[in-house]
C-alpha positions in Angstrom: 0.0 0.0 0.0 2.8 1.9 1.1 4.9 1.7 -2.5 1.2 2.6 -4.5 0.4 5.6 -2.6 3.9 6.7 -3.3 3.8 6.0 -6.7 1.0 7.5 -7.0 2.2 10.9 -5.6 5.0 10.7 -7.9 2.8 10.9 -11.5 2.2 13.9 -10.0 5.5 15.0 -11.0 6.9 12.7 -13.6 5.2 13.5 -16.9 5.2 10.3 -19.3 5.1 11.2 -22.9 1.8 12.3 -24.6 1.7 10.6 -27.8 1.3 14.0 -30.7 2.7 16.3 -28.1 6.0 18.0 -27.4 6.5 17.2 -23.7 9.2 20.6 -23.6 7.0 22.8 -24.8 3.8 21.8 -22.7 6.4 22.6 -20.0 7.3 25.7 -21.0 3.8 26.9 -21.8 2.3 25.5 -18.5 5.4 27.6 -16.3 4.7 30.6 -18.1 0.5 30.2 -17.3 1.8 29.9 -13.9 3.8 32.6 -13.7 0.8 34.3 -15.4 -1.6 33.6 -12.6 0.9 34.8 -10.0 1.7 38.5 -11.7 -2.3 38.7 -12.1 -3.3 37.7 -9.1 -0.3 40.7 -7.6 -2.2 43.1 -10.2 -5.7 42.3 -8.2 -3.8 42.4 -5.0 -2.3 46.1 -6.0 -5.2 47.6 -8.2 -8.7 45.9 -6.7 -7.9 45.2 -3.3 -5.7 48.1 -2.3 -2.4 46.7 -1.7 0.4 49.0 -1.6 3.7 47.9 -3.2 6.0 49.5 -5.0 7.8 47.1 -6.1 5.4 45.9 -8.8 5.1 49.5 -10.6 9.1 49.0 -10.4 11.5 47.9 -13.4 11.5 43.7 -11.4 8.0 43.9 -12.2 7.8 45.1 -15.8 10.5 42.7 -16.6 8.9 39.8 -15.1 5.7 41.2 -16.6 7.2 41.5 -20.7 9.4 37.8 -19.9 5.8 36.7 -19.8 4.4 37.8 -22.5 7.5 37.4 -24.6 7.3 34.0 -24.2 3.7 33.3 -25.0 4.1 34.9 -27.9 7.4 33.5 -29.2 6.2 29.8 -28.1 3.0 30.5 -29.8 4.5 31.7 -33.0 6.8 28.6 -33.0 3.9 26.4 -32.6 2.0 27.5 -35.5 5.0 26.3 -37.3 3.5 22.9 -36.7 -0.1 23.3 -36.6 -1.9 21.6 -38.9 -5.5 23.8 -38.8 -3.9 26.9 -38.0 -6.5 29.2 -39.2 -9.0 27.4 -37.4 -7.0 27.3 -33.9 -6.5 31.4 -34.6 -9.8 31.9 -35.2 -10.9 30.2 -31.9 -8.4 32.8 -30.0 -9.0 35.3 -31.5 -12.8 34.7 -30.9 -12.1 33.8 -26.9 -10.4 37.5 -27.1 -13.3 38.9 -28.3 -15.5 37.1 -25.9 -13.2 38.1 -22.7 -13.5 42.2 -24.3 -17.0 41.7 -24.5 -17.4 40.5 -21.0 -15.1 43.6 -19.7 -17.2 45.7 -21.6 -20.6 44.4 -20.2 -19.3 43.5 -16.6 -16.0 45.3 -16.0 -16.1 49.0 -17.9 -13.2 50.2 -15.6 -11.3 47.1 -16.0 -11.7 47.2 -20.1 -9.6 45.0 -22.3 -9.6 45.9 -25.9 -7.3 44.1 -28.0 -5.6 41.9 -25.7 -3.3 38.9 -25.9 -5.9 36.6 -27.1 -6.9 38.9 -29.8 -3.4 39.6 -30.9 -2.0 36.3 -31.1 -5.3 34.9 -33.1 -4.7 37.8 -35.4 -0.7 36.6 -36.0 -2.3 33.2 -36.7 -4.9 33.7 -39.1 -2.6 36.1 -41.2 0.3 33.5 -40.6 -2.2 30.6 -41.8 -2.6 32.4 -45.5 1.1 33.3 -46.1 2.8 30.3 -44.1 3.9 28.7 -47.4 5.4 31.6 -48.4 7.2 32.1 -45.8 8.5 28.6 -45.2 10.8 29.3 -48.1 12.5 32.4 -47.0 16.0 31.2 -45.2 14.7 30.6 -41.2 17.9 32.7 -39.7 17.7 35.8 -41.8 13.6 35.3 -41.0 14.5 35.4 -37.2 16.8 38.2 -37.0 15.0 40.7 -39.6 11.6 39.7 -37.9 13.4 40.7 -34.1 14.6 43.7 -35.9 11.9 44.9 -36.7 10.2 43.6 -33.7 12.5 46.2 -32.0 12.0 48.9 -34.2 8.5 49.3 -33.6 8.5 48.3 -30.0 7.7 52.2 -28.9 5.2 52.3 -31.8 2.1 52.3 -29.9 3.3 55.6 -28.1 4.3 56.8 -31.5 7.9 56.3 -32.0 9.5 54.4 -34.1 13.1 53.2 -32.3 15.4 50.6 -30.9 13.0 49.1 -28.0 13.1 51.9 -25.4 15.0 54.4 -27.5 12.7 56.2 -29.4 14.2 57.6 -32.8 11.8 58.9 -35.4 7.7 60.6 -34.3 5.2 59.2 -36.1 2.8 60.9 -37.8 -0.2 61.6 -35.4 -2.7 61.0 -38.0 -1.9 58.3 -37.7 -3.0 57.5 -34.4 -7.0 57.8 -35.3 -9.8 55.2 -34.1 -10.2 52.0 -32.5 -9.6 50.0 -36.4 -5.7 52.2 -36.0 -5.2 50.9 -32.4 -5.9 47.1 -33.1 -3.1 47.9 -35.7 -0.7 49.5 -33.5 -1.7 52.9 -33.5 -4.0 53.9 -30.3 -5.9 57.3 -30.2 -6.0 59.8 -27.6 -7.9 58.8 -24.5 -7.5 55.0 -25.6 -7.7 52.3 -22.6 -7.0 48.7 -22.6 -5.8 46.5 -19.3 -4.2 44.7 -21.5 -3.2 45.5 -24.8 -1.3 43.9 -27.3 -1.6 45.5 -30.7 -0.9 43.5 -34.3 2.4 46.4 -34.3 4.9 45.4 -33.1 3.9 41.7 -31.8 3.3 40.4 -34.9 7.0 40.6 -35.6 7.9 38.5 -32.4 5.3 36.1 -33.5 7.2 35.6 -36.6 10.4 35.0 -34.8 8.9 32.4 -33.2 7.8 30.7 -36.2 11.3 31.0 -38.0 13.1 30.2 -35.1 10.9 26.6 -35.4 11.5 26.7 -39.3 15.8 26.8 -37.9 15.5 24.5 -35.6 12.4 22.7 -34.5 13.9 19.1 -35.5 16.2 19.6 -32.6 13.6 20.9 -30.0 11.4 18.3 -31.0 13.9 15.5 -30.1 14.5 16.6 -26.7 13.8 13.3 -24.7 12.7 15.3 -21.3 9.3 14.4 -20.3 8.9 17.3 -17.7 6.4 17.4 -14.8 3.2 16.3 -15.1 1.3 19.1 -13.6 3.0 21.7 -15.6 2.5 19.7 -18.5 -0.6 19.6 -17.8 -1.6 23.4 -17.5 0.1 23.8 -20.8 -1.8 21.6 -22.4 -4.9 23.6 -21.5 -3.0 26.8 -21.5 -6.5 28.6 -23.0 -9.0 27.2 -20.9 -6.8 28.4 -18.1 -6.0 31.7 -19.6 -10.0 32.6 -19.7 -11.0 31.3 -16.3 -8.1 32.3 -14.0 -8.9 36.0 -13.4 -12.4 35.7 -12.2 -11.4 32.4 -10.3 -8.5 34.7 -8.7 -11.0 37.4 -8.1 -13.3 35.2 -6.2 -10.5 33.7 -4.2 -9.3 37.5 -3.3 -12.8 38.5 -2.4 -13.2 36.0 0.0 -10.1 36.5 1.3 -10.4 40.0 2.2 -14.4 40.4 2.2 -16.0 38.0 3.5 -13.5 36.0 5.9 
């Protein structure tokens, strides 16, 4: 009995292969969710239930903050590289976006997300899934360092700069900057407000780096024999399922918390 309980416990842990599945990047998908849940639940903490630290409107935070989202977005755009109904699985998120800004909208006006992750990276999908063959023949390392380039050229463009990441160079034009079609682009107008906002400019471009860094060297990554944990695995594998529930289940967790008990 003794030996079955502990073998139980230790599936928990030890992952065994999924057959279809790359065991590495469930991993790294489900430690990034994680990670995920623990900034947001610190942005509920600090901006619905009145906690007072510093430290998260501080440079740790924002780091810890764009580490995230730089690697959804790169591990994304590396997976469409292998996605055999990629227009469908970007229309899904990019309809699960939709459905989370129409919920704000309804439910949460001062908590509004317009054009958040989920919309962004279903956008990079369904313009990937009609030019994907096209770009399969461009050369992968000149595909990952001009898409990072200009990834970091256009990093400051939604605050109208075009630059070098933080270093802004060259004003854009504000006419530019015009209505809510211009921000989904890139290109916010004045008095705009998103909780989270990822605009097509400039993710697009670290989507793409994702997706030639796969097209350089995915036979590799794919061959790693590492089976990870099981519970991380796990989460990754239902990285959007989690994605669209974890905020209000945070929120109800919080509430009780500091409400109610």
């Amino acid at each position: 009995m003794t030996m079955r309980i502990h073998h139980q416990k230790t599936e928990l842990f030890l992952s065994k292969p999924n057959s279809g599945r790359c065991a590495v990047l469930d991993f790294i998908r489900g430690f990034t969710v994680l990670h995920m849940i623990a900034f947001h639940a610190c942005w509920d903490l600090v901006y619905l239930f009145g906690q007072n630290w510093t430290w998260y409107h501080g440079t740790g935070a924002y780091i810890w903050q764009q580490g995230i989202c730089w690697t959804f977005i790169l591990l994304s755009g590396f997976c469409a590289g292998m996605s055999r109904h990629l227009f469908r699985r970007g229309l899904t998120i990019f309809l699960a976006g939709m459905i989370i800004s129409g919920i704000t909208i309804l439910f949460m006006p001062e908590n509004l997300i317009l054009f958040g992750v989920l919309t962004c990276i279903g956008s990079c999908m369904l313009i990937l899934s009609g030019c994907r063959n096209l770009l399969q023949i461009f050369p992968a390392v000149l595909g990952i360092l001009l898409s990072f380039c200009a990834f970091a050229l256009t990093k400051s463009v939604n605050s109208g700069y075009l630059g070098f990441f933080s270093m802004k160079f060259l004003k854009l034009p504000a006419e530019l900057y015009r209505n809510y079609l211009t921000a989904y682009l890139g290109f916010p107008q004045d008095g705009f407000y998103s909780t989270d906002y990822f605009a097509l400019f400039p993710w697009i471009f670290l989507f793409l780096t994702g997706f030639f860094i796969y097209q350089a060297c995915h036979e590799k990554i794919l061959k790693i024999s590492w089976n990870g944990f099981a519970l991380v695995n796990f989460i990754g594998r239902h990285a959007l399922e989690i994605y669209i529930l974890h905020q209000p289940v945070i929120y109800a967790i919080l509430y009780l918390f500091f409400k109610v008990i």
